[in-house]
N, CA, C and O atoms as a DFTB+ gen file, in Angstrom:
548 C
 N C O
     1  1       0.836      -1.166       0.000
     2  2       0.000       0.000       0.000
     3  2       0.892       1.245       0.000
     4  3       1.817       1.401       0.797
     5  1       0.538       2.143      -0.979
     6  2       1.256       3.619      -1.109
     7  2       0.860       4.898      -0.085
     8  3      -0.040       5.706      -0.318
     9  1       1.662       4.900       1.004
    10  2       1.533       5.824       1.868
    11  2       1.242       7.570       0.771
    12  3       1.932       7.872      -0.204
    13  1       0.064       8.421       1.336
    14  2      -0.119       9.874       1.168
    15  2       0.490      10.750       1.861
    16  3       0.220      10.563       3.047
    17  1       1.249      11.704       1.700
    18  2       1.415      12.636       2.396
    19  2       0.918      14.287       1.820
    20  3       0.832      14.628       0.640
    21  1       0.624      15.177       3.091
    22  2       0.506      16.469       2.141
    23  2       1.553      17.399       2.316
    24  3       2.140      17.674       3.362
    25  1       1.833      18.136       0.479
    26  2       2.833      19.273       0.456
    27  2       2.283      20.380       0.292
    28  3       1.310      20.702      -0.391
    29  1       3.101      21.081       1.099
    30  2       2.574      21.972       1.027
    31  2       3.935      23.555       0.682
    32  3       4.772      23.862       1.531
    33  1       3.809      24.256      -0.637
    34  2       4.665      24.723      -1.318
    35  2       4.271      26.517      -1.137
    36  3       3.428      26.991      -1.898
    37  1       4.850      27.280      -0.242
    38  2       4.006      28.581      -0.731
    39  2       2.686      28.634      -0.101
    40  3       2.492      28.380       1.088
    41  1       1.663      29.020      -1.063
    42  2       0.521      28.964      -0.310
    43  2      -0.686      27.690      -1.259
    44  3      -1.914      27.593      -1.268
    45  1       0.597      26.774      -2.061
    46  2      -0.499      25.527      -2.855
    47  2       0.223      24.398      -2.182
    48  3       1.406      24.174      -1.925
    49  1      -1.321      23.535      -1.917
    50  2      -1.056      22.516      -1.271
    51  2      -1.553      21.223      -2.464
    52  3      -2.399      21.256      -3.357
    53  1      -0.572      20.077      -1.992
    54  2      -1.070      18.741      -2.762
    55  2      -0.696      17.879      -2.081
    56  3      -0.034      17.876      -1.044
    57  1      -1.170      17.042      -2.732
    58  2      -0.846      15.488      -2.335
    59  2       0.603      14.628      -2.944
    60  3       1.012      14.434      -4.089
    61  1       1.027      14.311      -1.846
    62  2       2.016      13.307      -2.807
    63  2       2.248      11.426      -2.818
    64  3       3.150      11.075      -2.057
    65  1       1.836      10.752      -3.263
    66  2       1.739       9.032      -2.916
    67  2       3.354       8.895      -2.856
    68  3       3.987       8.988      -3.908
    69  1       4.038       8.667      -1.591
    70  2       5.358       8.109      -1.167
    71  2       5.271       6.393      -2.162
    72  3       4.350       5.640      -1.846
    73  1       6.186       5.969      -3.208
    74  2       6.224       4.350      -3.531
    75  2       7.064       3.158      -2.672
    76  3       8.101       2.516      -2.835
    77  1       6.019       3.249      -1.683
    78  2       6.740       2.722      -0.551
    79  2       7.300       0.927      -0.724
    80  3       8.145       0.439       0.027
    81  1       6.674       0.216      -1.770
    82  2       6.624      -0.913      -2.384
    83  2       7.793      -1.090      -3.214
    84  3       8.256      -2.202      -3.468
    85  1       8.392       0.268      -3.745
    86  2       9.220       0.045      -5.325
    87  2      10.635       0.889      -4.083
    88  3      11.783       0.664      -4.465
    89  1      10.539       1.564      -3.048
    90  2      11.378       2.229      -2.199
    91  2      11.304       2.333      -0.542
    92  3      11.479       3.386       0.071
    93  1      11.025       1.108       0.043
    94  2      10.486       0.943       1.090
    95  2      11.509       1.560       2.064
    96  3      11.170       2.315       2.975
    97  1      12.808       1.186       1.811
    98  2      14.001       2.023       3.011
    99  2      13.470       3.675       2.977
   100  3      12.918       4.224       3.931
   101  1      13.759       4.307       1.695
   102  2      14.095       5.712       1.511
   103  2      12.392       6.108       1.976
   104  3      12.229       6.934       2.874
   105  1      11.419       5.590       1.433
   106  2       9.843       6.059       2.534
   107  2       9.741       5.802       3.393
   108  3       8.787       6.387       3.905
   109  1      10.571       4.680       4.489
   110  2      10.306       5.071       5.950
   111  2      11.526       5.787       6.255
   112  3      11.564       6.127       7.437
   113  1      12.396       6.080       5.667
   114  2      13.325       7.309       6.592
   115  2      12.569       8.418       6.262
   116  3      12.507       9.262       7.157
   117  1      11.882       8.700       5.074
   118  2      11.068      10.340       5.007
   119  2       9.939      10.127       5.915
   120  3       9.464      10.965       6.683
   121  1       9.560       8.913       5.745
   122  2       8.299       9.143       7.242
   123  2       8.283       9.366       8.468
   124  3       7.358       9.850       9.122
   125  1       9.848       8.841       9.016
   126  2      10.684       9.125      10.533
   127  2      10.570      10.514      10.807
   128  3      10.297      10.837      11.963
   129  1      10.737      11.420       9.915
   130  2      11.436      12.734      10.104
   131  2      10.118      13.876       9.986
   132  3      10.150      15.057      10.331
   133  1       8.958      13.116       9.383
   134  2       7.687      14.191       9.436
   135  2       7.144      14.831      10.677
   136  3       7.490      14.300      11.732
   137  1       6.350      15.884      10.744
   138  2       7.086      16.873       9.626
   139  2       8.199      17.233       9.425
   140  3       9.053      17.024      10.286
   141  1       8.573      17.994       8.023
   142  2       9.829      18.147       7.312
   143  2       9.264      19.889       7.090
   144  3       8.435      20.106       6.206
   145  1       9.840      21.168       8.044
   146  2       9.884      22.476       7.385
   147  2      11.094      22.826       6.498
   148  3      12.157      22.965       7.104
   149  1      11.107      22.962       5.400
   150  2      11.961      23.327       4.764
   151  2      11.940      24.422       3.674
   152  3      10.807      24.853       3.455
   153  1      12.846      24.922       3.003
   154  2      12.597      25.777       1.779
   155  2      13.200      25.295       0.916
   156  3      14.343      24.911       1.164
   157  1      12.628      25.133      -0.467
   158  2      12.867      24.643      -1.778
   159  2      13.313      25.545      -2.666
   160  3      12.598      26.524      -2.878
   161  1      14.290      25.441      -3.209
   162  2      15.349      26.197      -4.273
   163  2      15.417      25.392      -5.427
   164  3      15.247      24.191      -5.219
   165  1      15.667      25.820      -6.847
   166  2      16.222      25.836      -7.752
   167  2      16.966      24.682      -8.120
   168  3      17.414      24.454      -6.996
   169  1      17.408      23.848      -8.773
   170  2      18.628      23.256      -8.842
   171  2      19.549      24.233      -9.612
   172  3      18.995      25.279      -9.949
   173  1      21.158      24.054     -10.034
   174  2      21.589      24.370     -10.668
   175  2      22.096      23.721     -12.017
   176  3      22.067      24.309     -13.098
   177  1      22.697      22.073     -11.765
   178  2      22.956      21.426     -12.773
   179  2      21.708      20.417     -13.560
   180  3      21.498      20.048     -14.716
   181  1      21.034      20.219     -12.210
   182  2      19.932      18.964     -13.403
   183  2      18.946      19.420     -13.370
   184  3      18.225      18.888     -12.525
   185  1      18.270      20.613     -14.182
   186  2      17.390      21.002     -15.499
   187  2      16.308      21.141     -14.453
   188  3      16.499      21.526     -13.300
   189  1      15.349      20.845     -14.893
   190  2      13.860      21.668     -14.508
   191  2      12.928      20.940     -13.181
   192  3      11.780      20.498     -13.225
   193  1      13.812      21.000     -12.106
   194  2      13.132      20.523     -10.505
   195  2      13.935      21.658      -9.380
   196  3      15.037      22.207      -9.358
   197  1      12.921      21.655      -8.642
   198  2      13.148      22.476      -7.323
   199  2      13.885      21.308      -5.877
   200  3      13.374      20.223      -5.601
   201  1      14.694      21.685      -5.409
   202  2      15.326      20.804      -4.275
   203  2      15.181      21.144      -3.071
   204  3      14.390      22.083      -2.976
   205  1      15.746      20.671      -1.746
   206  2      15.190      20.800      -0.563
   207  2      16.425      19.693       0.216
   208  3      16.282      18.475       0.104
   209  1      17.399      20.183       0.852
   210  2      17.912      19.125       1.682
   211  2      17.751      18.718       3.017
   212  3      17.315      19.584       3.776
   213  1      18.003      17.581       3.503
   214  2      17.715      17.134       4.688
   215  2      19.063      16.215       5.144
   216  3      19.369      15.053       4.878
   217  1      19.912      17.549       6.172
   218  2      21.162      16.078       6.258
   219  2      21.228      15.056       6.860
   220  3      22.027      14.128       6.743
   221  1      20.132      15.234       7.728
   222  2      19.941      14.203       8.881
   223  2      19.378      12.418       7.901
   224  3      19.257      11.308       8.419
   225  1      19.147      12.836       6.340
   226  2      18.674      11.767       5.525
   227  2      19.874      11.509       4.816
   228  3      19.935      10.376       4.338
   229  1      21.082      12.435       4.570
   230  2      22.701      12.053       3.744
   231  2      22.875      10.784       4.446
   232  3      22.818      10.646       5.668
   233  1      23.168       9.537       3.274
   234  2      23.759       8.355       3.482
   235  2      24.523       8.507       2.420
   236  3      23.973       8.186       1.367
   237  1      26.031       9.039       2.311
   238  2      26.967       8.119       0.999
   239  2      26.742       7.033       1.130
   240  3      26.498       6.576       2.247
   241  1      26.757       6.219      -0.064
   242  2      26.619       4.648      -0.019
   243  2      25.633       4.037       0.319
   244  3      25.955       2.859       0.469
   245  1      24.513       4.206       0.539
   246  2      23.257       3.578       0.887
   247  2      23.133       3.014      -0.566
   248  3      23.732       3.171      -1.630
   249  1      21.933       2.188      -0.051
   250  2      21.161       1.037      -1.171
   251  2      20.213       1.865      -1.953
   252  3      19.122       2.172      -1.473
   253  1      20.653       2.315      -3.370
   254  2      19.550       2.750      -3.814
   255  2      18.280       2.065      -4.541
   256  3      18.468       1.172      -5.367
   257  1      17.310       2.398      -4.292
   258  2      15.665       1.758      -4.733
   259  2      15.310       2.345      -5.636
   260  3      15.755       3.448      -5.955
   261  1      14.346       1.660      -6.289
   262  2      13.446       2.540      -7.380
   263  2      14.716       3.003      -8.386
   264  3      15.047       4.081      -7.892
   265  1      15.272       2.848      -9.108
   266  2      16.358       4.001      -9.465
   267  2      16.091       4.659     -10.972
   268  3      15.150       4.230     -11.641
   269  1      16.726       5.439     -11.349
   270  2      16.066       6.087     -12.902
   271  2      17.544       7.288     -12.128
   272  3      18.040       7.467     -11.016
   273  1      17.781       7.964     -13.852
   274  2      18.157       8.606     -14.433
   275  2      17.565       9.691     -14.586
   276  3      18.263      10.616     -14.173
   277  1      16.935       9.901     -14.848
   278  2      16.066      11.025     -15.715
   279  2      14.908      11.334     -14.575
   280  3      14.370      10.280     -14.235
   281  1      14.539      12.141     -14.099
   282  2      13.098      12.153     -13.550
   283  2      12.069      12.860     -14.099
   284  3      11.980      14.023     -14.492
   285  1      11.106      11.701     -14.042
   286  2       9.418      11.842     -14.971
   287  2       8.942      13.506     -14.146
   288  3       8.996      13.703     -12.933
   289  1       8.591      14.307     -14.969
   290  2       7.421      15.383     -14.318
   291  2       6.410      14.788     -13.430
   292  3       5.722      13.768     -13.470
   293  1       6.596      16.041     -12.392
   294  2       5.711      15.278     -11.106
   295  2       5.802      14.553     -10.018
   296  3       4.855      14.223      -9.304
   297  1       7.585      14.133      -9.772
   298  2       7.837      13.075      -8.797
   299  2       8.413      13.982      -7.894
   300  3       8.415      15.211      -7.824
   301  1       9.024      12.856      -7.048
   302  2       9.881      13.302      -6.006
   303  2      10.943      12.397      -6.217
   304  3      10.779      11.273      -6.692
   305  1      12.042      12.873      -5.868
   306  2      13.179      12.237      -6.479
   307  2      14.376      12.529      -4.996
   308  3      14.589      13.629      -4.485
   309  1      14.904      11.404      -4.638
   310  2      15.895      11.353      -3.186
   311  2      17.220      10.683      -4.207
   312  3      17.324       9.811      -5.069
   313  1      18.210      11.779      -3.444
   314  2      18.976      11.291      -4.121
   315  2      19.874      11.083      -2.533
   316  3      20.217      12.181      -2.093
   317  1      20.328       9.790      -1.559
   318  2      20.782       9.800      -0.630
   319  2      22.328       9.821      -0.454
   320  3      22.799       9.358       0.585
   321  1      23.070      10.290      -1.331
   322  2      24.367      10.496      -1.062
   323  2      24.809      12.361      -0.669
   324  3      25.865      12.904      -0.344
   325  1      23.296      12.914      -0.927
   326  2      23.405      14.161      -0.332
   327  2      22.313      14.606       0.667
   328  3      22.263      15.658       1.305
   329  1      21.419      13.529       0.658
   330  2      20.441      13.999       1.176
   331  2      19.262      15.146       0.553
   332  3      18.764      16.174       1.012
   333  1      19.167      14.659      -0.269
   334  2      18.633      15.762      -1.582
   335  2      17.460      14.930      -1.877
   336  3      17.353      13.737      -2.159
   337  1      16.385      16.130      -1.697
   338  2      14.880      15.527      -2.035
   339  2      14.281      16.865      -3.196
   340  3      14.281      18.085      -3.031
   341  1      13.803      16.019      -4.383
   342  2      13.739      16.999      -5.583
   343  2      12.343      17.156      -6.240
   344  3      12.026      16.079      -6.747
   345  1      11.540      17.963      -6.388
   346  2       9.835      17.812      -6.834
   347  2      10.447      18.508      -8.860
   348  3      10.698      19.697      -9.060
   349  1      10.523      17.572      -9.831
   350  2      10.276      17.752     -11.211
   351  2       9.164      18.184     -11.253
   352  3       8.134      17.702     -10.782
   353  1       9.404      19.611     -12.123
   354  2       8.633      19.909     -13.071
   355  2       8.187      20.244     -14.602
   356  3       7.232      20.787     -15.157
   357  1      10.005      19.313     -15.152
   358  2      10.295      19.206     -16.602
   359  2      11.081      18.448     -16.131
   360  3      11.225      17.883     -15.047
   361  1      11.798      18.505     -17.455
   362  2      13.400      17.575     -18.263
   363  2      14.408      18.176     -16.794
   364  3      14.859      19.257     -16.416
   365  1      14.407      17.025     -16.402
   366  2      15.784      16.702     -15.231
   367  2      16.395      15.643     -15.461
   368  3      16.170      15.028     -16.504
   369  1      17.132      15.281     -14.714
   370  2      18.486      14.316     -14.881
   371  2      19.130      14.305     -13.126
   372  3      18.989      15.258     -12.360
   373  1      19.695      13.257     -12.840
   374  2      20.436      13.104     -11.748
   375  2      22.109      13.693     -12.333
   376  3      22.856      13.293     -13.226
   377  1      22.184      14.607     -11.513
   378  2      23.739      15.113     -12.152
   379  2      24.118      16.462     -11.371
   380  3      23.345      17.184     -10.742
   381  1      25.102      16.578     -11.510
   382  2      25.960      17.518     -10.757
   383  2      27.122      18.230     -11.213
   384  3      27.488      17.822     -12.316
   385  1      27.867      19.211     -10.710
   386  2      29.270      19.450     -11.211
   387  2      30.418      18.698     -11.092
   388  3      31.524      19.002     -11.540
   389  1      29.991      17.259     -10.195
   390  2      31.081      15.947     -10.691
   391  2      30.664      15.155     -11.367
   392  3      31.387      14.441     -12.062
   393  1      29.591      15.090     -11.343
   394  2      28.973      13.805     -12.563
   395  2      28.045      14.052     -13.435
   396  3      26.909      14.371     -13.083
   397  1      28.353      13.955     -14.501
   398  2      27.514      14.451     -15.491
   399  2      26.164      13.668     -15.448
   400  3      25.111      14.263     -15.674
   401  1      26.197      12.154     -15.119
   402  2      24.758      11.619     -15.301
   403  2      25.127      10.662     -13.871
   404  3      26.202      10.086     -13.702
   405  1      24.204      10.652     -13.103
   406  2      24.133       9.703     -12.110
   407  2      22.340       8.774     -11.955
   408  3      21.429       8.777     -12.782
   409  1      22.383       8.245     -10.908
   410  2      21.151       7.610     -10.794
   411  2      20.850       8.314      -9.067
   412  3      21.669       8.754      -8.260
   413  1      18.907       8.141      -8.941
   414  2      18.973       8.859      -8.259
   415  2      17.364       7.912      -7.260
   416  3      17.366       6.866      -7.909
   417  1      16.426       7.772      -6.424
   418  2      15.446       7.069      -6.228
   419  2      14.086       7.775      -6.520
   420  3      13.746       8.902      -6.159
   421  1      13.525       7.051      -7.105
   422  2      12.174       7.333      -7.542
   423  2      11.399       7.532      -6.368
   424  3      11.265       6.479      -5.744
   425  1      10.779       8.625      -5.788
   426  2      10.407       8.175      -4.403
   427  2       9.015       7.985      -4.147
   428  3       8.567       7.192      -3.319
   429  1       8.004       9.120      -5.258
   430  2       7.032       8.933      -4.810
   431  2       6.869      10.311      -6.208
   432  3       7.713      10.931      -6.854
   433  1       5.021      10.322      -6.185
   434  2       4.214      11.262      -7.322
   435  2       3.579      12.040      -6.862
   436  3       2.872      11.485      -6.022
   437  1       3.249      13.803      -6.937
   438  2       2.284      14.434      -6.904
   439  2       0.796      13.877      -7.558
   440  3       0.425      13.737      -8.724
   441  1       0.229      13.665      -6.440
   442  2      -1.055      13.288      -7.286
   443  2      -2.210      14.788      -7.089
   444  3      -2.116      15.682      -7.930
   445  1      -2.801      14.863      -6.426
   446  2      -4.162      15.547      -6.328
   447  2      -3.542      17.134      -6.085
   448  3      -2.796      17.275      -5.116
   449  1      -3.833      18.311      -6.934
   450  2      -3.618      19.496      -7.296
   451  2      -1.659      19.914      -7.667
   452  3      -0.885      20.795      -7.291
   453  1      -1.585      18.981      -8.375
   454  2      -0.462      18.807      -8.757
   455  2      -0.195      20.065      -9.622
   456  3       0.617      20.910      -9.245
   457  1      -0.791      20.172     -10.631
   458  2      -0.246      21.751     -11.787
   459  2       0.123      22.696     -11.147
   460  3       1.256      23.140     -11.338
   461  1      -0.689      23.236     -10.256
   462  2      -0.291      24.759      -9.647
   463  2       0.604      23.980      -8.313
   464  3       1.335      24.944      -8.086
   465  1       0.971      23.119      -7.473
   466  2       2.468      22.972      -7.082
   467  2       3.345      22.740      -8.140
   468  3       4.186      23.631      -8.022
   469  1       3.661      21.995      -9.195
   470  2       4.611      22.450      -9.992
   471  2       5.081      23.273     -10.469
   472  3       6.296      23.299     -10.664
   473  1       3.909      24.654     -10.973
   474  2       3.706      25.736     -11.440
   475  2       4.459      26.789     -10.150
   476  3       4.390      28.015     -10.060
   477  1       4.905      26.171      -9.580
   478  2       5.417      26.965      -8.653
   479  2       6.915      26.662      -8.067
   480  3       7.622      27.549      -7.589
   481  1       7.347      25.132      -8.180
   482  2       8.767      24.710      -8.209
   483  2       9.341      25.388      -9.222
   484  3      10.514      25.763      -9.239
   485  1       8.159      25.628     -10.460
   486  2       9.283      26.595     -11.995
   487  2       9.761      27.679     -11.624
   488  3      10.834      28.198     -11.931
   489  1       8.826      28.086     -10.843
   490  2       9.001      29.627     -10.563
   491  2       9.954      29.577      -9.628
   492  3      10.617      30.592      -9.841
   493  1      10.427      29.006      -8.717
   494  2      12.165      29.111      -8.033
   495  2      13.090      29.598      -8.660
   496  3      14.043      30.315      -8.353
   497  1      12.588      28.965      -9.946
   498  2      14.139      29.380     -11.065
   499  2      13.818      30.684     -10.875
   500  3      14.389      31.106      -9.869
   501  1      13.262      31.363     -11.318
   502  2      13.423      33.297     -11.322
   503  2      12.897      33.820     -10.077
   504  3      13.212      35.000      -9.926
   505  1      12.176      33.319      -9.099
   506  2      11.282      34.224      -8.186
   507  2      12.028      33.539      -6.767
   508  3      11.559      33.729      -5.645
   509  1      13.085      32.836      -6.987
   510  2      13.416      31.844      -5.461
   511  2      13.187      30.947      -4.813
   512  3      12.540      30.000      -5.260
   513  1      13.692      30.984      -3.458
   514  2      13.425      30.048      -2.495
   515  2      12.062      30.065      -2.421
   516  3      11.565      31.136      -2.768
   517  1      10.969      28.834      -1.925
   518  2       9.791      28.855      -1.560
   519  2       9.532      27.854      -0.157
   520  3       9.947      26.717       0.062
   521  1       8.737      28.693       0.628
   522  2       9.157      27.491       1.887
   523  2       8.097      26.645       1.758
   524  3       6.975      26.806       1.278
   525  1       8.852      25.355       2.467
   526  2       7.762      24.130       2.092
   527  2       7.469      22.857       3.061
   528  3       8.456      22.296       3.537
   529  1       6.503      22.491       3.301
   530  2       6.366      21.581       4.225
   531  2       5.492      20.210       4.183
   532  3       4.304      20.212       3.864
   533  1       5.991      19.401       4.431
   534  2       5.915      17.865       4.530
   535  2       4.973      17.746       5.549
   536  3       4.946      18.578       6.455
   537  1       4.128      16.723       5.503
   538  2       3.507      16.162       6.767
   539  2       2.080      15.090       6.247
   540  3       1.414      14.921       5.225
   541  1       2.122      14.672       7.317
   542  2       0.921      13.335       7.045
   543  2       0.254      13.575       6.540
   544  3       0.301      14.798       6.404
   545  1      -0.990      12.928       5.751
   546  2      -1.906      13.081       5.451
   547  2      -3.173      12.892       6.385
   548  3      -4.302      13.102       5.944
C-alpha cells in the first residue's frame, strides 16, 4: 500500500503518494522525520526541478531503490548520497558538477492538485526560495 502525504509549497497545497513498495528504506526514513519544514530552491545542474535538503537523511553509499536517471514530471526524487529531495517539473536528470549523469530514487508522485504545485517549483528558477512543508496526510 502507497503511503499519502501532504505538500505543502508557498501557499499551494497537494498530495504526494510516497512508492513505498518500489522504495520501502528511503519512505520510511522520510516518514521518521515528518514533519519536514523546509525551503525549496532551484537546482543548478539537473534542469527543470526544485530541491530541498535534509542532512539528517545524507547516506553516501546507501542502497539505492526505485532508481532512474532522468526524472518523470511530477515526482519526487531522493537522491541519498546528499540527502537531496527533488519535486520535477520538466526535463531533469540526476547530475551535478562531478557527474555528469548519475542515478537517483524514484520516491514517490504528486497526485491531487499537482499543476499549480509544480507551477510553482518553476518559478524558483526566477522568483526563489519557496518554503515548504511535509507532513501526514
Amino acid at each position: 500500500m502507497n503511503t499519502r502525504i501532504s505538500v505543502q509549497l508557498g501557499d499551494v497545497g497537494a498530495t504526494l503518494t510516497l512508492f513505498d513498495e518500489l522504495a520501502p528504506l528511503a519512505a520510511h526514513k522520510l516518514l521518521g522525520v515528518l514533519p519536514i519544514d523546509a525551503e525549496l530552491r532551484h537546482v543548478r545542474w539537473s534542469g527543470e526541478t526544485g530541491y530541498f535538503l535534509l542532512a539528517s537523511l545524507a547516506e553516501p553509499g546507501a542502497q539505492l531503490e526505485n532508481a532512474v536517471t532522468f526524472y518523470p514530471r511530477g515526482s519526487l526524487i531522493y537522491r541519498p548520497e546528499h540527502g537531496e529531495f527533488a519535486f520535477t517539473y520538466g526535463q531533469a536528470q540526476a547530475r551535478d558538477n562531478v557527474k555528469l549523469a548519475d542515478h537517483a530514487c524514484l520516491l514517490g508522485a504528486l497526485e491531487e492538485n499537482a499543476e499549480p504545485f509544480l507551477e510553482l517549483v518553476r518559478k524558483t528558477r526566477t522568483e526563489g526560495r519557496q518554503p515548504l512543508r511535509l507532513s501526514g496526510s
